[in-house]
DOPA-640213 format. One record per residue (C-alpha): y, z negated, x negated. Coordinates in steps of 0.2 Angstrom, whole numbers, padded with zeros to 4 digits. Each point is the difference from the previous one (the first is absolute). Example, Ala and Ser with C-alpha at 12.3 -4.5 7.8 and 13.67 -1.06 7.14 Angstrom:
% DOPA-640213
<<-0022, -0039, -0062>>,
<<0017, 0003, -0006>>,
This chain:
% DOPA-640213
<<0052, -0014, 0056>>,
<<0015, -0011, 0001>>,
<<-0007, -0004, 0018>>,
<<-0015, -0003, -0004>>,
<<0007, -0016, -0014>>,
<<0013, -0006, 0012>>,
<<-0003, -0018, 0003>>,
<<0003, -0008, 0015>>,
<<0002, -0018, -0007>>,
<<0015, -0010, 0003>>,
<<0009, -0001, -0016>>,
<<0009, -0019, -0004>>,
<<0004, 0000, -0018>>,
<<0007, 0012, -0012>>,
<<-0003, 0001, -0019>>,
<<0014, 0009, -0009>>,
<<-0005, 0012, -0014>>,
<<0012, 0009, -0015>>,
<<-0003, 0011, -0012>>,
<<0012, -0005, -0014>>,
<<0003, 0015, -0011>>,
<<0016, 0010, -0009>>,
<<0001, 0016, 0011>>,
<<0019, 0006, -0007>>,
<<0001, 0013, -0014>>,
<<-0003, -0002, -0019>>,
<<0013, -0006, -0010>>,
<<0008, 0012, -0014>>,
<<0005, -0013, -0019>>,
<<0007, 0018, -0006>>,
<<0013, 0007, 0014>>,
<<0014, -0010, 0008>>,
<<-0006, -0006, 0018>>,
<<-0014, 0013, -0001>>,
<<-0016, -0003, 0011>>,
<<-0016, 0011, 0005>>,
<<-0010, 0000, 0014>>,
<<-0019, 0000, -0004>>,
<<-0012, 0009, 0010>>,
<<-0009, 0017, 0004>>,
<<0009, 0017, 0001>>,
<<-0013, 0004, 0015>>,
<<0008, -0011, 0015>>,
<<-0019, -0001, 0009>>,
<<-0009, -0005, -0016>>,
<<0014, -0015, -0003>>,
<<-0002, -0004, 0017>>,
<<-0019, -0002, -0001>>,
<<0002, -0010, -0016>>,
<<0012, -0010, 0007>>,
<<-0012, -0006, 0013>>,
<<-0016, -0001, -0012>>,
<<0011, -0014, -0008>>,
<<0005, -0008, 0016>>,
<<-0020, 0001, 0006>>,
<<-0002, -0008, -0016>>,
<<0010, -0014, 0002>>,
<<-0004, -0004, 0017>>,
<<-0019, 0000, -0006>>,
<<0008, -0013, -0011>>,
<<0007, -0009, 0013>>,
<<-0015, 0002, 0011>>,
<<-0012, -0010, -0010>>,
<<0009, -0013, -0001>>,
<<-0001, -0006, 0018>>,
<<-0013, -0008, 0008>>,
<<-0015, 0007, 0005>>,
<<-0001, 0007, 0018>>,
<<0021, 0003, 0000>>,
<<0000, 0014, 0013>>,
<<-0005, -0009, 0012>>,
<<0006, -0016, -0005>>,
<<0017, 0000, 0011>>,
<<0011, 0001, -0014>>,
<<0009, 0014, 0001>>,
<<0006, 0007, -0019>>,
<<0016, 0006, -0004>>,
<<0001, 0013, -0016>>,
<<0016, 0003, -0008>>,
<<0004, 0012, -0012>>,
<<0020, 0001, -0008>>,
<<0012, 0013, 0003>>,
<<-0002, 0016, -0009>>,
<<-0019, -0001, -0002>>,
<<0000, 0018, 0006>>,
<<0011, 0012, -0008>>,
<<-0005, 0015, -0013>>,
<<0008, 0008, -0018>>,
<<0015, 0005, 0010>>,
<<0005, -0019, 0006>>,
<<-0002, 0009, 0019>>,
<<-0015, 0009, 0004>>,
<<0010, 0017, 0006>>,
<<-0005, 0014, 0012>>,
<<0007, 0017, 0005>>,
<<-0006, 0000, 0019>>,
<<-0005, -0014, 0013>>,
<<-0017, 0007, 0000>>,
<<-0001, -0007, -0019>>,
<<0007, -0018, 0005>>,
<<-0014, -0008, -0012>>,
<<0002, -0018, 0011>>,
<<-0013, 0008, 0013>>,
<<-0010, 0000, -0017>>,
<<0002, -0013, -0005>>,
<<-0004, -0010, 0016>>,
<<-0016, 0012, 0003>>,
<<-0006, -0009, -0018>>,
<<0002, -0017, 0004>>,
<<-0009, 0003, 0015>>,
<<-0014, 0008, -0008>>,
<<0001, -0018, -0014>>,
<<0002, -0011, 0012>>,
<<-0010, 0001, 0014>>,
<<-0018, -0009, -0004>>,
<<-0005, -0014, 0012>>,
<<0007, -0013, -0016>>,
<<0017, 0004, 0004>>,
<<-0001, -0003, 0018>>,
<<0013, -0014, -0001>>,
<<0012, 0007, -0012>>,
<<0018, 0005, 0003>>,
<<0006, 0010, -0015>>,
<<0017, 0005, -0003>>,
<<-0003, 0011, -0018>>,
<<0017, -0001, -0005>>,
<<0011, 0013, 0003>>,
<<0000, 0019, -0003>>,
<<0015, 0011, -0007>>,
<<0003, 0016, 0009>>,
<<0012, 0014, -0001>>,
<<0000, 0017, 0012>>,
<<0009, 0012, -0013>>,
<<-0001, 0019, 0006>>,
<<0004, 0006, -0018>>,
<<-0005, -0011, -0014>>,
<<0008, 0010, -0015>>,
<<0018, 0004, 0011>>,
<<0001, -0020, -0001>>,
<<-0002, -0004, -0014>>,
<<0011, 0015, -0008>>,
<<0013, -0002, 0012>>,
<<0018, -0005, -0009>>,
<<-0001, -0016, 0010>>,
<<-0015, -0007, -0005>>,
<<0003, 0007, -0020>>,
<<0019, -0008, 0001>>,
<<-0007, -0017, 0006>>,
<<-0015, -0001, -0011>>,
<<0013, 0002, -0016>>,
<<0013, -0011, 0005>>,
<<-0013, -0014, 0003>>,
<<-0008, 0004, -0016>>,
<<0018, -0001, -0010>>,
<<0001, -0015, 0009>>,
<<-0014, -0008, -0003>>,
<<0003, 0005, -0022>>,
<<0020, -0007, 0003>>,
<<-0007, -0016, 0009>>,
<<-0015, -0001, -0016>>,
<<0014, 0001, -0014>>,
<<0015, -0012, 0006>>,
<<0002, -0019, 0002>>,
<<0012, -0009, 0010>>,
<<0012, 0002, 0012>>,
<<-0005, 0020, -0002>>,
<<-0020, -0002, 0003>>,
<<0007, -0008, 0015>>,
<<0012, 0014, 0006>>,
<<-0014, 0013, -0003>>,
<<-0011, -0008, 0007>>,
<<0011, -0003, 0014>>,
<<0003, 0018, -0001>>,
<<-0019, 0005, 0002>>,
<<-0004, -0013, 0016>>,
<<0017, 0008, 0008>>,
<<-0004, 0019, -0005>>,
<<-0017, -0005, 0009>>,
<<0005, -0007, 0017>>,
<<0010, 0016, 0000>>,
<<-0017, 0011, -0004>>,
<<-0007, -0012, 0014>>,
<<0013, 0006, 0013>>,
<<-0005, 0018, -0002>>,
<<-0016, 0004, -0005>>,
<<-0009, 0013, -0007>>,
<<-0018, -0001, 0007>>,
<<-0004, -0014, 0015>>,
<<-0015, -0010, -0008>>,
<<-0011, -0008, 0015>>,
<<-0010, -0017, -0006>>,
<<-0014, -0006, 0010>>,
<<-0011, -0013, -0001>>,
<<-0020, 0005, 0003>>,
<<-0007, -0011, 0015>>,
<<-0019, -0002, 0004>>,
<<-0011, -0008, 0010>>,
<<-0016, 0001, 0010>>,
<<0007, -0012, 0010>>,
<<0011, 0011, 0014>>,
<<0019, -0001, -0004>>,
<<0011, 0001, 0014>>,
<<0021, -0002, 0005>>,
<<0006, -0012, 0013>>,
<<0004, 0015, 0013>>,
<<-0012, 0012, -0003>>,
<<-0019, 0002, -0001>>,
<<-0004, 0009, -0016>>,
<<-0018, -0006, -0007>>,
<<0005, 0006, -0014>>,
<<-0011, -0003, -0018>>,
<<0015, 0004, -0011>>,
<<0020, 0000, 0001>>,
<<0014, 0000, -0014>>,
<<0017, -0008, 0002>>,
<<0014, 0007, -0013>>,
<<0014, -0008, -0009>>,
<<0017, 0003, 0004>>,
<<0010, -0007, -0016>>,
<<0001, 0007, -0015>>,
<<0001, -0012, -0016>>,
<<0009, 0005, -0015>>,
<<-0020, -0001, -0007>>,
<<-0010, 0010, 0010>>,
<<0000, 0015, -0012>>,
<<0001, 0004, -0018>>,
<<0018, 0003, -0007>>,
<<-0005, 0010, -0016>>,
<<-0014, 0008, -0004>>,
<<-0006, -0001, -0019>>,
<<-0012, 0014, -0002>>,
<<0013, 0016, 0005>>,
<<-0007, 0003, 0016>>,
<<0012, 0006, 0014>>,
<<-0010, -0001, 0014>>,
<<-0003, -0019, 0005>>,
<<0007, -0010, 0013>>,
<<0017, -0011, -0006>>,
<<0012, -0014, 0007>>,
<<0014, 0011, 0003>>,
<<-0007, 0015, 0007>>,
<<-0010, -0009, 0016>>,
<<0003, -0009, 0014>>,
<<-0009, -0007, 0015>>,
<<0001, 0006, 0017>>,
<<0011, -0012, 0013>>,
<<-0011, -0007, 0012>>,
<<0010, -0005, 0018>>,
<<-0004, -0019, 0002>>,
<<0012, -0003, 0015>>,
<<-0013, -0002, 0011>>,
<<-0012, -0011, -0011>>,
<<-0012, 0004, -0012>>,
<<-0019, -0001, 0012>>,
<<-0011, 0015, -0005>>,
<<-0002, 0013, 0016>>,
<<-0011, 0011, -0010>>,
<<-0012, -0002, -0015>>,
<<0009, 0009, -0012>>,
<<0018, -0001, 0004>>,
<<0011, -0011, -0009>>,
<<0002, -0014, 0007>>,
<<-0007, -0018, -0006>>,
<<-0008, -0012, 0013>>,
<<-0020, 0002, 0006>>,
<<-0012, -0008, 0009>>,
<<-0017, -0005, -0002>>,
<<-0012, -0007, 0012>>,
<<-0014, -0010, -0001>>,
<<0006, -0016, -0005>>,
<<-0003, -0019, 0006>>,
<<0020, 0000, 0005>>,
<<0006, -0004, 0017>>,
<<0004, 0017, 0004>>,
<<-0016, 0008, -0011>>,
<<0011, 0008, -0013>>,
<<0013, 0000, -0013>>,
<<0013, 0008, -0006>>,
<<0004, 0009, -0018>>,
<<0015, 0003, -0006>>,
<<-0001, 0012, -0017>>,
<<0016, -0001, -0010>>,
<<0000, 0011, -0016>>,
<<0009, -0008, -0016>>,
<<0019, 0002, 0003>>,
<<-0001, 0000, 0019>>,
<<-0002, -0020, -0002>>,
<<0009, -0001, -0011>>,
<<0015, 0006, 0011>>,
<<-0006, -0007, 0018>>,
<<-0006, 0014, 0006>>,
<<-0012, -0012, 0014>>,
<<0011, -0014, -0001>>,
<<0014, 0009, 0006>>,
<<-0009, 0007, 0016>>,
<<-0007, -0018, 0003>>,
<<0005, -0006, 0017>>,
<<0005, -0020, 0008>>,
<<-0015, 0004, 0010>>,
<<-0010, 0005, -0015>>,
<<-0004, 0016, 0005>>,
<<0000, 0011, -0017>>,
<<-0012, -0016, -0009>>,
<<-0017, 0004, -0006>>,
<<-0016, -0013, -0004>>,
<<-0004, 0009, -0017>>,
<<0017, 0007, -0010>>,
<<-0006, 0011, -0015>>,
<<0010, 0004, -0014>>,
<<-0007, 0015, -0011>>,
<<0013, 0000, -0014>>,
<<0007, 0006, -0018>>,
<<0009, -0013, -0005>>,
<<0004, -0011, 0015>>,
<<-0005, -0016, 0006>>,
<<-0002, -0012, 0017>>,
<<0016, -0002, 0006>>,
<<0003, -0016, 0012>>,
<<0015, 0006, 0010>>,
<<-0009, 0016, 0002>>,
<<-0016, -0006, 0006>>,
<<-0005, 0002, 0019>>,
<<-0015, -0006, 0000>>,
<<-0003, -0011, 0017>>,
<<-0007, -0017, -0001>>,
<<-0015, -0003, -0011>>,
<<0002, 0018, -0003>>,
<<-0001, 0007, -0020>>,
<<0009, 0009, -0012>>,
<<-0009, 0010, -0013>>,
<<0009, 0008, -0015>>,
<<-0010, 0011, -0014>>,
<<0010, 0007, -0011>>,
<<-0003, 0013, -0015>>,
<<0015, 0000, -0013>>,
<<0004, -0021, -0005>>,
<<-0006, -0016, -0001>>,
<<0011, -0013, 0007>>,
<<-0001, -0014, -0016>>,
<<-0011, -0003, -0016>>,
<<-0013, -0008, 0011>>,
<<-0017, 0004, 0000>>,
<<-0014, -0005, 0014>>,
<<0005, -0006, 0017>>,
<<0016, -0008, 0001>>,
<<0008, -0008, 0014>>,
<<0020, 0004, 0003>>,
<<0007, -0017, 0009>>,
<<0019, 0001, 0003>>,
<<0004, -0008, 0017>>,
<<-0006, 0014, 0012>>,
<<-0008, 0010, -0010>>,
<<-0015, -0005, -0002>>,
<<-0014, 0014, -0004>>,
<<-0012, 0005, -0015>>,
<<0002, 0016, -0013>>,
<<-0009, 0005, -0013>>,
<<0004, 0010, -0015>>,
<<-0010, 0014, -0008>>,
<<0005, 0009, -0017>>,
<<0012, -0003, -0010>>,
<<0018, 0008, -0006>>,
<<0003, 0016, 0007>>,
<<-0016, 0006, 0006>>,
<<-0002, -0018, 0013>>,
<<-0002, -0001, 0019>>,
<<0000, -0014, 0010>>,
<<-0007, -0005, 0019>>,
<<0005, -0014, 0012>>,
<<-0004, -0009, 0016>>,
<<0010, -0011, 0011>>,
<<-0002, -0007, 0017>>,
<<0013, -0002, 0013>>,
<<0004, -0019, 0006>>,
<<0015, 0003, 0012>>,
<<0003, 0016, 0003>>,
<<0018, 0010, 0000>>,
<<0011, 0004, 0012>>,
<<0012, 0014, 0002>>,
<<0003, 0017, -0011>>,
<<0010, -0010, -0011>>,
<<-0007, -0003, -0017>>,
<<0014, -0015, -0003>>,
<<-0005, -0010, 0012>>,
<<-0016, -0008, 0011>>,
<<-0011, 0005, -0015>>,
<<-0018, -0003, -0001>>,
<<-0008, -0015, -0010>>,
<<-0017, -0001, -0005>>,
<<-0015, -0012, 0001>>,
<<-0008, -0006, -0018>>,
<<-0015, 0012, -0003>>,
<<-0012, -0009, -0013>>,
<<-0005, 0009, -0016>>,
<<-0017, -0005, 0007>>,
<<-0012, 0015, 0004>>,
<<0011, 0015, -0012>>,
<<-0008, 0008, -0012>>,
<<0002, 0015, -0014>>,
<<-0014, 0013, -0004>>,
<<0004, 0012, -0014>>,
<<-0003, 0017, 0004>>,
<<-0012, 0009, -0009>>,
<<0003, 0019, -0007>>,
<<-0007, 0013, 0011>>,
<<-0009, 0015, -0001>>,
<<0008, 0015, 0006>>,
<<-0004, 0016, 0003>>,
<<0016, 0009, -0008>>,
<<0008, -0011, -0016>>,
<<0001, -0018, -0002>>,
<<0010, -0012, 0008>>,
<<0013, -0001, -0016>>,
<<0005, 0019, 0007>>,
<<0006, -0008, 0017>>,
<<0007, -0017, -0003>>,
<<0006, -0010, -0018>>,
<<0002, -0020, 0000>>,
<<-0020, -0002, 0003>>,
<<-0012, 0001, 0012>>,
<<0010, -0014, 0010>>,
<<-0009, -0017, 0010>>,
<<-0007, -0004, 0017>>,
<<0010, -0012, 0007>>,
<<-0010, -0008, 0015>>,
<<0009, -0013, 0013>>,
<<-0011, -0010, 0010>>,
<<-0016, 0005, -0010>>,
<<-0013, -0011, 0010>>,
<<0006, -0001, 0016>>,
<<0017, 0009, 0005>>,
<<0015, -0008, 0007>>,
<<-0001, -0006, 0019>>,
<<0009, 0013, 0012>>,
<<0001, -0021, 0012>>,
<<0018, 0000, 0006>>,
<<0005, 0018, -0002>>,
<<0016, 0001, 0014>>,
């Protein structure tokens, strides 16, 4: 079937698509730091939600564009933040590989997404938790994890009932007790960003041909997980137990097979000098911290035409973009609004020109963003030869809400809080030209 809906048009413009919505846990008013993930018990029936909602937003998105799109030669983008994917446990766990609910997961998008309309779609669905634990109930009764749970919580109730320079020293206390927890451990925690496309995706060096791919994260926020949870269960995913795995970038970070962990893809079929371009997807923290700049060579070797940054919490970065000339940046993010702003906005300091938009409010908001690349950096060194941006007009962006949808297990309030979130649409009539990609 995807063969059959592959075009064979030239794409020369891109539209950029986020779905704004909260996608960290639900905030506890009674317990000191306490937070639950929301969700279903069964992992494949919140998967299959999951994506019900997604379908349902892209739907949103869809019929909003102009008539004929597929085969327009504008190529959409779909963006989805960080942590879209996750379960009641923070990590969706499995005992064997043969369990690994990622094959899942990407057997279900396939299934949503494959209709003829969504022939020029690239979708990057956020990103999915994951955890391999052999024995679930040795974990989470093992001293280690009960000692660190406690000692955070007492932390946490100190930090909640002092003032002044001794708030400061616990909390001081708590950050340093978790960098330690960091260091060692006590379950590796893969998170993966969902890619799919009709569109073949491919690496510089090897001919994959591939429909879907995953890149992971490599640093691990203070964030990323619940510290406490409210409720008494003993049996979720929490800051200080986890840890991601280390990824070895000494030799770049181009993709050499669909599902490894690199960062960098291909995509051809595009009205470039060389017929392609370049993706780099960095998850949240991973920009924050350079993880592409750093591996971005004189030469540019290591820069991409489309950057995207799925995040919790994050935003565009300028020393950390490497996106080549007239290339984009493309931020989505699901924990924070970057100012009091509603509607499109316009962020103007010298060399940083590029649009955001807020969605929500307080602390259930989400963001997206969109810049494009002027001059380009040089080097892997974030403090200097940074890029600067060209001025993107609030022109042609546009906000849909999002209706509720109908699922086939619960209602969306069981999966996410903060709201149904918005469609935030760059480029919503004709896409921004791909002239003068280098």
């Amino acid at each position: 079937m995807l063969e059959k809906t592959q075009t064979s048009k030239s794409f020369n413009a891109i539209r950029f698509i986020a779905y704004c919505l909260f996608t960290g846990p639900k905030v506890s008013d009674e317990v000191a730091g306490g937070e639950s993930y929301l969700g279903n018990e069964d992992q494949q029936i919140d998967i299959a939600a999951r994506i019900e909602i997604l379908k349902n937003a892209v739907d949103t998105a869809r019929a909003q564009l102009p008539a004929e799109d597929s085969t327009s030669g504008v190529i959409n983008v779909f963006m989805a933040p960080e942590f879209y994917f996750h379960g009641t446990r923070g990590a969706y766990l499995y005992a064997s590989a043969e369990q690994d609910p990622l094959p899942y997961l990407l057997q279900q998008v396939q299934q949503s997404f494959s209709d003829a309309v969504y022939a020029n779609w690239l979708f990057v669905f956020g990103t999915a938790v994951t955890a391999h634990v052999a024995n679930v109930e040795r974990l989470f009764a093992s001293e280690s994890v009960r000692a660190r749970n406690a000692i955070v919580k007492t932390l946490l109730e100190q930090k909640k009932q002092t003032f002044g320079p001794t708030e400061q020293l616990v909390a001081s206390t708590l950050s340093n007790f978790l960098t330690a927890c960091h260091a060692s451990p006590d379950v590796t925690v893969r998170d993966r960003a969902v890619i799919f496309s009709q569109i073949k995706l491919d690496t510089p060096s090897h001919h994959l041909a591939s429909n879907s791919m995953t890149t992971e994260k490599y640093f691990l926020s203070g964030e990323d997980f619940i510290l406490c949870e409210p409720t008494g269960r003993n049996d979720v995913i929490t800051e200080q137990m986890a840890g991601y795995a280390h990824i070895d970038l000494s030799n770049g970070d181009i993709k050499k097979m669909a599902f490894d962990n690199y960062a960098i893809f291909r995509q051809y079929g595009f009205d470039t000098p060389d017929g392609f371009v370049d993706y780099g997807v960095e998850i949240c923290l991973d920009h924050d911290d350079a993880r592409l700049r750093s591996n971005l060579g004189t030469d540019g070797s290591g820069s991409v035409v489309l950057q995207l940054i799925p995040s919790y919490g994050s935003a565009i970065i300028q020393s950390n973009v490497v996106a080549c000339a007239n290339g984009f940046v493309f931020n989505c993010d699901g924990q924070m609004v970057l100012d009091s702003t509603t509607g499109v906005q316009e962020y103007g300091a010298p060399g940083s020109e590029f649009l955001y938009i807020n969605s929500g409010t307080g602390q259930y908001g989400s963001h997206s963003q969109l810049a494009q690349v002027c001059n380009p950096a040089i080097g892997g060194d974030p403090k200097f030869s940074c890029a600067s941006f060209s001025n993107i007009t609030t022109m042609d962006v546009a906000i849909f809400p999002v209706s509720n949808p109908v699922l086939q297990v619960g209602k969306f309030e069981d999966y996410f809080i903060g709201g149904n979130g918005a469609i935030h649409i760059y480029g919503l009539k004709t896409g921004y030209t791909l002239t003068g990609v280098v």
